[in-house]
C-alpha angles and dihedrals in degrees: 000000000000117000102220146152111188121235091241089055088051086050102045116021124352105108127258129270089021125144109243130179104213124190118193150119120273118229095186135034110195135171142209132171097269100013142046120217120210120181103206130182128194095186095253096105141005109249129066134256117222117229117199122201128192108227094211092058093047143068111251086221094056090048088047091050084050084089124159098279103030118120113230139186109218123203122187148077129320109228141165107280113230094195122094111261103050143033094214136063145167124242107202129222102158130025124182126182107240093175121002113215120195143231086266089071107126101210103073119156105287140088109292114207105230089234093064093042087052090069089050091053091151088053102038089078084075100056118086093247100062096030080065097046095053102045082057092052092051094048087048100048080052091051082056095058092039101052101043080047095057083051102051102251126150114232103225135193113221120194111265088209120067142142094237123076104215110205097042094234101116087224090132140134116227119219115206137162089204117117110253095202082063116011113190120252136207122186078341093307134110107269101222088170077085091051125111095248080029084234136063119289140188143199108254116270089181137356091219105108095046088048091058098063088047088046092051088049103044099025102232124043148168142187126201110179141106133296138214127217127171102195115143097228122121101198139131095268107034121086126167092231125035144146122268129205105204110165109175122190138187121234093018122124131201085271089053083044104054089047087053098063103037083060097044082049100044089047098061103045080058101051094050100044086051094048101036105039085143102050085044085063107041094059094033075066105041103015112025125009097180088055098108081058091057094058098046088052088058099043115033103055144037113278100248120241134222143163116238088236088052093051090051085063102044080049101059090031082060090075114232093270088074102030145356108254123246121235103216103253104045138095112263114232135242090256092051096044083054092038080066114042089038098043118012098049108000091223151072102297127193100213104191139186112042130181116284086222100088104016124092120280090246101071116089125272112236125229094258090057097235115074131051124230096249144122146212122198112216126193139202111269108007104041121212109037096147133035123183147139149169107280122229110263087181120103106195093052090035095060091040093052089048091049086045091065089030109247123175108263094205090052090053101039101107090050093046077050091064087060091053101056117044092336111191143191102267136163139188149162147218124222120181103228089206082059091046099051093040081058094057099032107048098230116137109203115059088217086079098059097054120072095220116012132200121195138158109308100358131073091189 
């Protein structure tokens, strides 16, 4: 067994003057006349612990193989730190190489551009940025199970592969088992009756429509897992796999819904502010200074409210020198999602009721016959990061809407059927986690906020 204390435990709470036996990775190799400094992380926590050697008790070799990189083992005393930075040190009696690194390590003790440490993704975690990044998206991964617990809601696990594409975009990736180099035809057409599910599949674009029928069945659920898009755009905020957040609930309307939402969101920008404050700090001071304002945006006021027909005509009142205006009808664009929450109204904003026109046939027709009872959050800063709505429990309209954009009527014929035996008034909503982390975090490419990102053209 390994002998080891953390370096969060040396820091917080092993006593002083107690030997300790420390493994980690050190992230700096300093000198001075009498003593050597290392900085060494074991992953436990975010900040360093400082090591001090005693030149005349070690090897000059050892403290020089010591380098940034190399993995070490660190034996001595835990004593008060007299230097600025920490109130605990290390003083070492003993040092062993685990896992030497040469000089041909990339990370070195300087500012790495994002760009270069993109290409490195199997070595960022080790910086500060991205450790930071990733022990946030852990807390608030964490923030999701523990708020849809305390409600009573049932984490479910949806299939990722299926024959509907949720969304009706047509922004899917097909899974097959048939040989590419001679796919099998059939009257000049693919014979999927030789395919592994012996039909066409896809990789999930969303696990909506499979977290309805659970929903329906144990009142309250939610799925956490990832999603697939196929969607050929190669932009800051658009990635081939991410983590979706789809909580779907019986006996909820678009006004349960909306509450819903402003409480998950406000929960776990809670949750994270109050569990990373150093990692809040660290990037409010080298990624995003206005990030404390982020969170207070999110936390200190009621989210604002307003119909998608009001915001038009917010929008073309604006005068073209603040915002382009926005023809009734048409999606708004990200500029003018952010024209809104930042200036408009300087705070999160529900904007509900689309037109029907462009949103998916699920969401529930309105009274006036044109607009769906849905809704888009939209931030400072960032624009969309939640989209929901009450979903339509009719089946008449529900099956029109779906022939209006042409689904397939034998692909959706189990979820017409819920509407067919003991149908209900139900809502839910989708949040990207990568949006949302991007968000709290201040990162600007979602591609550094995943571990390991795929995007269109590249698998980093």
């Amino acid at each position: 067994m390994i002998r080891r204390t953390t370096v969060r435990e040396a820091l917080e709470s092993s006593p002083l003057g107690s030997p300790v036996t420390i493994p980690g990775w050190v992230r700096s190799n300093r000198a001075s006349s009498g003593v050597a400094f290392l900085a060494v992380n074991d992953g436990s926590t975010f900040g360093n612990l400082q090591v001090v050697l005693d030149r005349s008790l070690f090897d000059e070799a050892t403290i020089a193989s010591a380098s940034v990189g190399t993995c070490v083992e660190v034996a001595g005393t835990l004593v008060e730190s007299s230097g600025a930075g920490q109130s605990r040190e290390v003083k070492a009696s003993g040092l062993r190489i685990l896992g030497p690194c040469d000089q041909s390590y990339p990370l070195q003790p300087k500012r790495h551009g994002m760009e270069f440490l993109r290409t490195i993704p199997h070595l960022r975690p080790r910086t500060n940025t991205f450790s930071a990044v990733f022990r946030m998206r852990h807390r608030l991964a964490m923030s999701i199970h523990e708020f849809f617990d305390s409600r009573g809601f049932f984490y479910v696990h949806p299939p990722l592969v299926t024959s509907s594409d949720c969304e009706g975009a047509g922004e899917t990736f097909q899974v097959t088992t048939l040989p590419l180099d001679g796919v099998p035809l059939k009257d000049g057409e693919v014979d999927y009756s030789r395919d592994f599910f012996r039909r066409r599949a896809y990789l999930t674009v969303s696990a909506q429509l499979e977290a309805e029928p659970l929903a329906l069945a144990l009142g309250g659920v939610y799925t956490f897992g990832p999603i697939f898009r196929a969607e050929p755009s190669d932009t800051r905020v658009h990635a081939a796999e991410f983590w979706m957040i789809e909580p779907e609930a019986a006996f909820m309307d678009l006004d349960d819904d909306i509450a819903l939402i402003e409480a998950f969101v406000k929960h776990m920008a809670g949750t994270v502010r109050d569990r990373c404050g150093e990692e809040i700090e660290f990037l409010t001071k080298f990624v995003e200074p206005g990030l404390p304002g982020r969170y207070a945006s999110l936390l200190d006021s009621g989210f604002a409210r307003v119909t998608y027909t009001e915001a038009a005509r917010i929008l073309r009142d604006a005068g073209t020198g603040r915002a382009a205006p926005l023809e009734w009808g048409q999606k708004p664009s990200s500029e003018q999602e952010r024209f809104l929450a930042e200036e408009v109204f300087a705070r999160p904003v529900f904007v509900t009721d689309y037109p029907a026109s462009f949103k998916p046939f699920y969401m529930r027709l309105n009274d006036d016959g044109r607009t769906v009872a849905c809704t888009d959050l939209l931030a400072p800063g960032v624009g969309e990061i939640v989209g929901g709505s009450q979903r339509e429990e009719r089946r008449d309209v529900l099956e029109s809407r779906a022939s209006q954009q042409g689904l397939d009527p034998a692909i959706y014929g189990w979820y017409f059927d819920l509407r067919r035996w003991g149908s209900a008034p139900h809502s839910g909503f989708g949040l990207g986690f990568e949006r949302m982390l991007m968000y709290l975090s201040g990162m600007k490419n979602i591609r550094d906020v995943l571990p390991f990102p795929r995007t269109f053209g590249s698998m980093a």
